[in-house]
C-alpha positions as CSV (number, residue, x, y, z in Angstrom):
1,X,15.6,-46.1,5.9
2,X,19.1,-46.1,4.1
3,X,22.5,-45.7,5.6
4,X,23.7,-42.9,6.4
5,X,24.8,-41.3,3.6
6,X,26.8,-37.9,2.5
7,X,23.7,-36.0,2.1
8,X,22.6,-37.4,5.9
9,X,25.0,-35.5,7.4
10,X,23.3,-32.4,7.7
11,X,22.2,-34.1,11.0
12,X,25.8,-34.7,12.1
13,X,27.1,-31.2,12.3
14,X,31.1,-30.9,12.4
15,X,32.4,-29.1,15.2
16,X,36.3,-26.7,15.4
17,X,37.3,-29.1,18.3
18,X,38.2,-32.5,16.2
19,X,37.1,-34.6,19.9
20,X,33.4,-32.7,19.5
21,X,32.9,-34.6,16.3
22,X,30.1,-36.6,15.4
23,X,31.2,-37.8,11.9
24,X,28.5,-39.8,10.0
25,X,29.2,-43.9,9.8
26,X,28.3,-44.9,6.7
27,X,28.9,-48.8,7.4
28,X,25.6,-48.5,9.8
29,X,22.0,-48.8,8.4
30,X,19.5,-47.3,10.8
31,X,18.3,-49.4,13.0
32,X,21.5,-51.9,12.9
33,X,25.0,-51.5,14.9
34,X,26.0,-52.1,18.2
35,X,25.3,-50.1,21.8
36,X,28.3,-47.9,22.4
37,X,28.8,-47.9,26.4
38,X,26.2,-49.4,28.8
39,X,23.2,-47.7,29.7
40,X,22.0,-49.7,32.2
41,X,22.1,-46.0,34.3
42,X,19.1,-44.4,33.8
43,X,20.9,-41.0,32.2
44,X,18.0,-38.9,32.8
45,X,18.7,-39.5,36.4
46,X,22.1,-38.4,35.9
47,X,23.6,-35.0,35.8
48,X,24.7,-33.8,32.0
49,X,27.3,-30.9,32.9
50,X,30.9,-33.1,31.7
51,X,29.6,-33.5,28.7
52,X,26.7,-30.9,27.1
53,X,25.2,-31.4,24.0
54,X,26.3,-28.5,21.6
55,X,24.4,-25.6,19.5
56,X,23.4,-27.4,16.8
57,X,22.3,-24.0,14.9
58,X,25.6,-23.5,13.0
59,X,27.6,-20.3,11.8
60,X,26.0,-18.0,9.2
61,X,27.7,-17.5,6.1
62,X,28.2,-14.1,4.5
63,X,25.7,-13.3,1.8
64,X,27.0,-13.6,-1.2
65,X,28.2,-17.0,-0.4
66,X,26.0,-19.8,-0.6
67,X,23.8,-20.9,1.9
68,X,22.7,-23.4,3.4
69,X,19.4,-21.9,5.8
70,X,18.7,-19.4,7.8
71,X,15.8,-18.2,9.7
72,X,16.7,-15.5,11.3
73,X,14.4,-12.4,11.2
74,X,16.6,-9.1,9.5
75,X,19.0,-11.5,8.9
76,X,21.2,-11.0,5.6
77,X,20.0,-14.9,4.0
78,X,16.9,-16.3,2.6
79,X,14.9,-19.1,4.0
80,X,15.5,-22.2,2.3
81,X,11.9,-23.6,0.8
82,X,10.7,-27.1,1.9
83,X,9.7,-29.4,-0.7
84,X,6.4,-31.0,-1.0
85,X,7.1,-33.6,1.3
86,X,5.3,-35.4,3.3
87,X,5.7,-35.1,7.5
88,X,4.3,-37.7,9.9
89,X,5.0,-36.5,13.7
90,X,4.5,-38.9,16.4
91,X,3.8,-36.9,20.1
92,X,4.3,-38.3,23.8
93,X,4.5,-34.8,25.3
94,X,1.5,-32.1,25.1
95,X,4.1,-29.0,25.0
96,X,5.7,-30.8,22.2
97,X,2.7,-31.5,20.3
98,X,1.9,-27.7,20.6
99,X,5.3,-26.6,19.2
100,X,4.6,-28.9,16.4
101,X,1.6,-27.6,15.7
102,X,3.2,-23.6,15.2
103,X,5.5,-25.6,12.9
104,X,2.5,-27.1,10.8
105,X,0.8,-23.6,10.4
106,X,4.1,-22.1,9.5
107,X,4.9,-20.7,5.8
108,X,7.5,-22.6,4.9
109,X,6.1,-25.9,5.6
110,X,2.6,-24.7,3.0
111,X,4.0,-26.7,0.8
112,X,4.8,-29.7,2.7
113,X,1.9,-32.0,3.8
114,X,1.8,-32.7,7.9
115,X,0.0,-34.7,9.8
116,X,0.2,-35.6,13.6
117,X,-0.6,-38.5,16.1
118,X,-0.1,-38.9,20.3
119,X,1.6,-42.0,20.8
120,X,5.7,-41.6,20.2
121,X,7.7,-43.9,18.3
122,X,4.8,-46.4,19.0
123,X,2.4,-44.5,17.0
124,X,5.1,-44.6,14.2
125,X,5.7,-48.5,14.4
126,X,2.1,-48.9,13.8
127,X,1.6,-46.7,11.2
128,X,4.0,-48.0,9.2
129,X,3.4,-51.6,9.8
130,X,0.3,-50.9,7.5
131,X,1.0,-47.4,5.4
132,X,3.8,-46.6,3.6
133,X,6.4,-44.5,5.2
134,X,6.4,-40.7,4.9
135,X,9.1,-38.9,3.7
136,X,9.8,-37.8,6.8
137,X,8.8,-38.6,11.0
138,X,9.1,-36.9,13.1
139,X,9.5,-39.0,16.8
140,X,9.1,-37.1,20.6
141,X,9.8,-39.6,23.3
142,X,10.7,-39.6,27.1
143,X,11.8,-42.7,26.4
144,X,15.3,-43.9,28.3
145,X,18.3,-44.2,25.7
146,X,18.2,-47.9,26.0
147,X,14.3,-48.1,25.6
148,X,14.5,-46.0,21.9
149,X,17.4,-47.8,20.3
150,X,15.3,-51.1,21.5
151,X,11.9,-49.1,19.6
152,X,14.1,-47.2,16.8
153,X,15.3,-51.2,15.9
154,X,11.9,-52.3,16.1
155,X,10.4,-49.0,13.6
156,X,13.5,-49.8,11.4
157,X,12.0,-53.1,10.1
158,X,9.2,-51.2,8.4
159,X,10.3,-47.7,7.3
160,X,10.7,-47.7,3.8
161,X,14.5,-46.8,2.3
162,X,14.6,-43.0,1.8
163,X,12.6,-41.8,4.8
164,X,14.1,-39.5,7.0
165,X,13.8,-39.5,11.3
166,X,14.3,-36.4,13.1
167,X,13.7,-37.6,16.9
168,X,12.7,-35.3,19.7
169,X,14.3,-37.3,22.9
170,X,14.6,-36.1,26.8
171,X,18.0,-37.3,27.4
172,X,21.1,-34.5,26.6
173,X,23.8,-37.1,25.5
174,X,27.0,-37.2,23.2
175,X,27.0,-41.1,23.4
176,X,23.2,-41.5,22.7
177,X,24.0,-38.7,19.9
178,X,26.5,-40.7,18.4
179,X,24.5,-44.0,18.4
180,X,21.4,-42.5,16.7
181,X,23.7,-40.8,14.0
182,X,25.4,-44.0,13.5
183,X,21.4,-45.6,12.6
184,X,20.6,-43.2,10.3
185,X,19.2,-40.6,12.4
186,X,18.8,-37.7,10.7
187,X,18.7,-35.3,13.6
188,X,18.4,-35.0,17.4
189,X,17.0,-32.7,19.2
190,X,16.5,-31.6,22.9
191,X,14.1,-29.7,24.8
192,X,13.6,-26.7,25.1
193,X,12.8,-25.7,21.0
194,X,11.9,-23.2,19.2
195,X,9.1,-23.9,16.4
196,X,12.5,-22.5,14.3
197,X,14.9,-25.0,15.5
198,X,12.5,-28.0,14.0
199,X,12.0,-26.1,10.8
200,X,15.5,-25.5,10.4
201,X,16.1,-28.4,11.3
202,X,13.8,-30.0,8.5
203,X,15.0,-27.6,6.1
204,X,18.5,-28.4,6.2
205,X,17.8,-32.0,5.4
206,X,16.2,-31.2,2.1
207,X,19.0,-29.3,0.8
208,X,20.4,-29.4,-2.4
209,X,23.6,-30.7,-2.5
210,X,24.2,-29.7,-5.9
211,X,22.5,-26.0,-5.2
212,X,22.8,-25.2,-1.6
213,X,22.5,-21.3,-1.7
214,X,18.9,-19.7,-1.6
215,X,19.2,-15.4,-1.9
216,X,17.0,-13.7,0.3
217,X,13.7,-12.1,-1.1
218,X,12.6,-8.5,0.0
219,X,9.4,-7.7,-1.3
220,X,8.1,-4.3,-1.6
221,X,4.2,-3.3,-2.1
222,X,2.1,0.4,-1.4
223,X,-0.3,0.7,1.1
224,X,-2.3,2.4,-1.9
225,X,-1.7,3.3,-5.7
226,X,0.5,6.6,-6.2
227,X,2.9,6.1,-2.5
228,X,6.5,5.6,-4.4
229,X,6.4,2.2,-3.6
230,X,8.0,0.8,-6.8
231,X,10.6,4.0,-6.3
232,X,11.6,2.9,-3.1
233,X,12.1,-0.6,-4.3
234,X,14.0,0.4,-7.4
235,X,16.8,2.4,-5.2
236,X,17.0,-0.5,-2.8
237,X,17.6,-2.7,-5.1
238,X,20.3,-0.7,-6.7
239,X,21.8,0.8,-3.0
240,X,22.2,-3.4,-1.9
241,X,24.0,-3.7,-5.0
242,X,26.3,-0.3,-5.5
243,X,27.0,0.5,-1.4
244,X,27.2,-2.7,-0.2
245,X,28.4,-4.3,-3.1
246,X,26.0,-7.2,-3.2
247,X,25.0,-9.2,-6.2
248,X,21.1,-8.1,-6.0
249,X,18.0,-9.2,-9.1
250,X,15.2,-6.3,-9.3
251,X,11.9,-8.4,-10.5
252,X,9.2,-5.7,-11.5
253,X,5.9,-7.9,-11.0
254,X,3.8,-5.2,-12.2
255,X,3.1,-6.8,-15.4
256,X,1.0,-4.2,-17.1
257,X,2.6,-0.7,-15.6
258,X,5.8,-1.8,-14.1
259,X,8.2,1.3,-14.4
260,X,11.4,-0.9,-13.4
261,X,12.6,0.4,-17.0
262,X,11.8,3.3,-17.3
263,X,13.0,4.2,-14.1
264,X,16.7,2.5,-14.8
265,X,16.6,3.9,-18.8
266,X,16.4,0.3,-20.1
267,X,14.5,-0.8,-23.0
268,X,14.1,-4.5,-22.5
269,X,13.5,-7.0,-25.3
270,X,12.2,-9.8,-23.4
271,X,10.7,-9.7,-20.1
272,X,10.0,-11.5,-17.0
273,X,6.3,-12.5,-18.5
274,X,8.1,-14.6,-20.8
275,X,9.4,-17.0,-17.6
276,X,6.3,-16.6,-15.6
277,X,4.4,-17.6,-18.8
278,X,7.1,-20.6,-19.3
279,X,8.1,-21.5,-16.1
280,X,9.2,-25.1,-16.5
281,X,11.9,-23.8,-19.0
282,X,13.4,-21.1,-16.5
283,X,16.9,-22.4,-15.8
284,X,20.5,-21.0,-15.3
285,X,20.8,-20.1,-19.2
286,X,17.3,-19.4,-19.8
287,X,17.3,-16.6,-16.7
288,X,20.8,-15.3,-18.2
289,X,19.1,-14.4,-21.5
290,X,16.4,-12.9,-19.9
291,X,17.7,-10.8,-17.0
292,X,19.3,-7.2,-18.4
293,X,22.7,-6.4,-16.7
294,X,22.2,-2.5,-15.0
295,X,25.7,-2.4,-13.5
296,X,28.0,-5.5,-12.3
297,X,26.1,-6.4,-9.4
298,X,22.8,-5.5,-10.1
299,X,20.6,-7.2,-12.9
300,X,17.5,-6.0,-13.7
301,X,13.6,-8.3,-14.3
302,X,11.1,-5.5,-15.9
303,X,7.8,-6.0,-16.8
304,X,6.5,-5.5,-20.1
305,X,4.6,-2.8,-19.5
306,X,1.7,-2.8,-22.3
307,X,-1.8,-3.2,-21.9
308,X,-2.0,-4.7,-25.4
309,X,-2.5,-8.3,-23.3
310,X,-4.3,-9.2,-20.2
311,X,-1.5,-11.7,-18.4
312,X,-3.6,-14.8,-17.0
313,X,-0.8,-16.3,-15.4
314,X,-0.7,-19.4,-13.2
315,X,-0.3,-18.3,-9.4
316,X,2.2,-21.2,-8.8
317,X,4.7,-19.9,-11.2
318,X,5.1,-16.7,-9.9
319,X,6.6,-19.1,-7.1
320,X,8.3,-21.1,-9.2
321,X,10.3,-17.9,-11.0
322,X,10.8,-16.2,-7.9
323,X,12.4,-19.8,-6.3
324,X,14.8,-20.0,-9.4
325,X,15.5,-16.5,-9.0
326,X,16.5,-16.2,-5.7
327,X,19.0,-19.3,-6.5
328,X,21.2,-17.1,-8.7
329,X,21.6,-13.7,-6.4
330,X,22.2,-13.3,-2.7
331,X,19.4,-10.5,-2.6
332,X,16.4,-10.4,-4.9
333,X,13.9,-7.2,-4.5
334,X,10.2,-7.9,-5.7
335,X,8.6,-4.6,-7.0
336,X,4.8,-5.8,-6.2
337,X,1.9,-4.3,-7.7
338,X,-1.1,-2.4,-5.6
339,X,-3.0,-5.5,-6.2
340,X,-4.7,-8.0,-3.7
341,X,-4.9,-10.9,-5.4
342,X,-3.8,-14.6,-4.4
343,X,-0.9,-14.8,-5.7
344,X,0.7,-11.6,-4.3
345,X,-0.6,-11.9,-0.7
346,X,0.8,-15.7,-1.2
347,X,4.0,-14.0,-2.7
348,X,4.2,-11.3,0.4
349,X,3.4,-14.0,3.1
350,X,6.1,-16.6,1.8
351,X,8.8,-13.5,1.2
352,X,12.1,-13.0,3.7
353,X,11.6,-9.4,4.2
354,X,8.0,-7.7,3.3
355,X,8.6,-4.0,3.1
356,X,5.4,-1.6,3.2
357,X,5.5,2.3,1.8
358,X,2.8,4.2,3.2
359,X,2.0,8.2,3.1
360,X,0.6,10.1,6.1
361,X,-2.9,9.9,4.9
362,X,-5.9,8.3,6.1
363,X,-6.4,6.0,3.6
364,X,-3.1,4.8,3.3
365,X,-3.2,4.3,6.7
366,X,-6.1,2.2,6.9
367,X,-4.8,0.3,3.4
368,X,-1.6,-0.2,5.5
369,X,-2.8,-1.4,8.8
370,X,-5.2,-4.2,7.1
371,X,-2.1,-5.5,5.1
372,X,0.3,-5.4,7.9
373,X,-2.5,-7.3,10.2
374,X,-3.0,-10.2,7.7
375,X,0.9,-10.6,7.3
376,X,1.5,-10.4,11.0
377,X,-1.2,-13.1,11.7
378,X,0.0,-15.4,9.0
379,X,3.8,-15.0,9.7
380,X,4.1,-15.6,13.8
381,X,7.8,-16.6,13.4
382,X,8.9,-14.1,10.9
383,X,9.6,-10.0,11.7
384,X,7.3,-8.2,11.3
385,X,6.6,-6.0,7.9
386,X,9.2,-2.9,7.7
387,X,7.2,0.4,7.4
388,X,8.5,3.0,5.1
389,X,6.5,6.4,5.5
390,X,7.5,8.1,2.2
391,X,6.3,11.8,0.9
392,X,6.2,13.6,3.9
393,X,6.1,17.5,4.7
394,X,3.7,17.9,1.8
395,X,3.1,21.9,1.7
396,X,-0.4,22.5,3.1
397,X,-1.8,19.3,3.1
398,X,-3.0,18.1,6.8
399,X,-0.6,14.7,7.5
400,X,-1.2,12.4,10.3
401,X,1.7,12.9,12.6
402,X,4.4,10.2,12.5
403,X,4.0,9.0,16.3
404,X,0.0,8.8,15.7
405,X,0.8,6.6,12.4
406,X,2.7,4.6,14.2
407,X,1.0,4.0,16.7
408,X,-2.2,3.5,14.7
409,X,0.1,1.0,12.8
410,X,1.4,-1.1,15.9
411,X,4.6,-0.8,14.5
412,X,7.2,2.3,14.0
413,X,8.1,3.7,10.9
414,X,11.5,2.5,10.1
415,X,12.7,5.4,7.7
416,X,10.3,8.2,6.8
417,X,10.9,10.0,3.8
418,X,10.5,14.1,3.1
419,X,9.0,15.2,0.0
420,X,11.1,16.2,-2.6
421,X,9.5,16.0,-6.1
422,X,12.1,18.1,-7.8
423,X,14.9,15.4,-6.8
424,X,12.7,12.2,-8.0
425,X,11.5,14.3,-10.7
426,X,15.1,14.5,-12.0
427,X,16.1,11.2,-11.1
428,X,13.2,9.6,-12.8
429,X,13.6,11.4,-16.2
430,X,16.9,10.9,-16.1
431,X,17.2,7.1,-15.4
432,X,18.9,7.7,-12.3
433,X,18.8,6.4,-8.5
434,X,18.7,8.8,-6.1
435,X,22.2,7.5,-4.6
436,X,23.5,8.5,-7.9
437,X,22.6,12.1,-8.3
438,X,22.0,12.9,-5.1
439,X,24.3,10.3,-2.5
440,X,23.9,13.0,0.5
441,X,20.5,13.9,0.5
442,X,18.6,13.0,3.7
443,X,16.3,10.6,1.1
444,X,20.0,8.5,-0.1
445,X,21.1,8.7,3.8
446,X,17.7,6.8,4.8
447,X,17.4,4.4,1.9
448,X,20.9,3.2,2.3
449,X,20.2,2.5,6.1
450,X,17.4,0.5,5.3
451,X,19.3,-1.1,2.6
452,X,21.5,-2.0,5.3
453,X,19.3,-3.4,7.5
454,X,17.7,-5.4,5.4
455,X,21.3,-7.2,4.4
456,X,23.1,-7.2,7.6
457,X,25.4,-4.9,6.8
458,X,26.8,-1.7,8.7
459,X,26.8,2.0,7.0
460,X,30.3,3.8,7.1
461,X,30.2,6.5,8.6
462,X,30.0,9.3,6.7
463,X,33.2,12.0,6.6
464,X,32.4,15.4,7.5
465,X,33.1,18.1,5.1
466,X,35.2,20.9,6.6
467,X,35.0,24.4,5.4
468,X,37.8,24.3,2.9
469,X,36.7,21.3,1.1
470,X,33.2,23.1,0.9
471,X,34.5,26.7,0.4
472,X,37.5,25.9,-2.0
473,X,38.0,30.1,-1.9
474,X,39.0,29.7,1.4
475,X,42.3,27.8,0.8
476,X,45.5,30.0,0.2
């Protein structure tokens, strides 16, 4: 371990009331300093109600300021990756060890290699006594105060400089708080958790000083070919940017038919091939030379578009693009091809938001169901996928009702959305967004709520017309 340092104090959160403090000692090295107060009182015995340890979760920041974490389902901020780190937790208590083990399995720790052992701080001593020290251990103990400062001293003699400790104690106490801080703790945490709390609390140790913020992704995919799926994404992206006024990045991953430009008018020179294809040299300067500018919030990613090349393209830099993406835009929409392949069911499971546009057909239902199953399943901490039920009130054709789809689904359609091919029709050919040529239509009203949800934000009310403003013959 090191002293605590600037970038430790992510575990020493600062509090409005100056007495609440905990500020970070940087004249301490874990495992070194003296006991503050006497704890020859067992305080486990004792009552905690002067003094209660407080919410350690922190405020959330508006969007399009940077960010620190967040893991907050429908939230308006993205998750903020792990690194490829590895994790050593040490167990005394069974519950514990089974929150741990939902915090293992969880996306954002795939990178991140974990491993577990009963035993406590013990467990730890030993294992590094012969192994060197993981990046990170985390320590659950019933152990009194006095007893873990005595153990912490003794695991301090062989972690390695650099490793982090997030304990998991019993005891809910500002003076045992302060002490561990003043070791080098990184964080401390008390029952009961939340498989969230410990990956937040993980996550916010790994941050970036330098580049803190991380956008939230939204990706959108079709429970079939032909659904509007890429439409829907396209006027998302561009209602997050124009009504709420949100800097927003549309990446079209549809390398070989991608419409992003088409759709926007925009004949792009270079492409977002060229940084999957390169994705070691994507930087600041290298996205700004490839990202087009659509209006001054929104920038636009399109695919190439030709089938004069078959794209062979590394499934780890599709999450290496998106990551450096997401760093320069609050909001970043992923236009996702009707594909299953491993690096787009990777891309949707590891995404903030997955969106899924569905018709009222059979297939799509079936198509839909499958892919909202395996995303549910392998995201138990997340919300589930948002369902989008697009071309409805198709003339003649038999549609499944929207209650049955629903139901069939396990989930409600969030926004359901008429058929009205004239209206795309024109938008399309025109390179418009259907909040531009058509702001009122019931389609506009329901992609700009969903919009909204999806970035936290409230839609103004709309202002009723009167008659005069709508029959200008009227006025006198």
């Amino acid at each position: 371990m090191k002293p605590l340092e600037e970038d430790d104090a992510w575990g020493a959160p600062e509090f409005a009331d100056e007495d609440l403090a905990f500020p970070a000692n940087d004249d301490f090295t874990f495992g070194s300093g003296e006991l503050e107060g006497s704890f020859d009182v067992d305080p486990l015995d004792q009552p905690f109600a002067e003094t209660p340890l407080p919410d350690f979760d922190g405020a959330m920041a508006d969007a399009d300021a940077a960010q620190t974490f967040a893991f907050t389902p429908g939230g308006a901020v993205g998750d903020q990756p792990i690194p490829r780190i590895r994790v050593r937790a040490c167990f005394d208590r069974p519950e514990i060890a089974h929150l741990l083990e939902q915090v293992a399995a969880d996306r954002r720790l795939a990178k991140a290699e974990f491993t577990m052992e009963p035993g406590g701080i013990d467990a730890a001593i030993a294992h590094c006594a012969s192994a060197p020290s993981p990046n990170l251990l985390i320590l659950d103990t019933t152990a009194t105060p006095t007893e873990l400062l005595t153990k912490l001293d003794r695991l301090a003699e062989h972690v390695e400089e650099g490793s982090k400790v997030v304990i998991i104690g019993a005891a809910n106490d500002i003076g045992l708080f302060r002490e561990l801080m003043s070791r080098g703790v990184s964080e401390y945490l008390v029952p009961p958790l939340q498989p969230l709390q410990i990956m937040r609390a993980i996550s916010a140790l790994y941050v970036n000083p330098e580049k803190p913020f991380a956008g939230k992704v939204i990706s959108v995919v079709g429970a079939k070919g032909g659904v509007g799926a890429s439409t829907v994404a396209h006027n998302l992206s561009w209602m997050i940017a124009e009504r709420f006024q949100a800097n927003t990045t549309m990446v079209d991953l549809d390398l070989s038919f991608g419409t992003g430009a088409l759709d926007f008018n925009q004949e792009p020179q270079q492409t977002v091939a060229e940084a999957l294809l390169a994705p070691d040299r994507v930087d600041e300067v290298f996205l700004d030379r490839l990202l087009m500018r659509q209006t001054e919030r929104l920038m636009l990613f399109c695919a190439p578009a030709t089938l004069e090349r078959e794209f062979e393209i590394d499934p780890e830099a599709f999450e290496t693009v998106i990551d450096r993406v997401r760093r320069s835009a609050p909001f970043v929409v992923l236009d996702m091809p009707h594909v299953w392949t491993p690096w787009v069911r990777q891309t949707l499971l590891s995404t903030d938001e997955v969106v899924v546009v569905a018709t009222p057909e059979l297939a799509s239902l079936r198509n839909a169901k499958n892919m909202i199953d395996r995303v549910k399943n392998a995201r138990p901490h997340d919300a589930p996928p948002i369902v989008v039920l697009n071309m409805t009130g198709v003339a003649k054709r038999p549609e499944i009702p929207v209650k049955d789809f629903g139901d069939a689904l396990g989930i409600e359609p969030s926004h359901v959305l008429p058929f009205e091919p004239q209206m795309f029709g024109m938008a399309a050919n025109n390179g418009q967004m259907i909040g531009e040529m058509a702001p009122t239509s019931k389609t506009s009203i329901a992609l700009e709520e969903l919009a909204a949800r999806l970035c936290g934000r409230q839609v103004a009310p709309k202002k009723k017309s009167s008659l005069i403003e709508r029959f200008p013959m009227l006025k006198r």
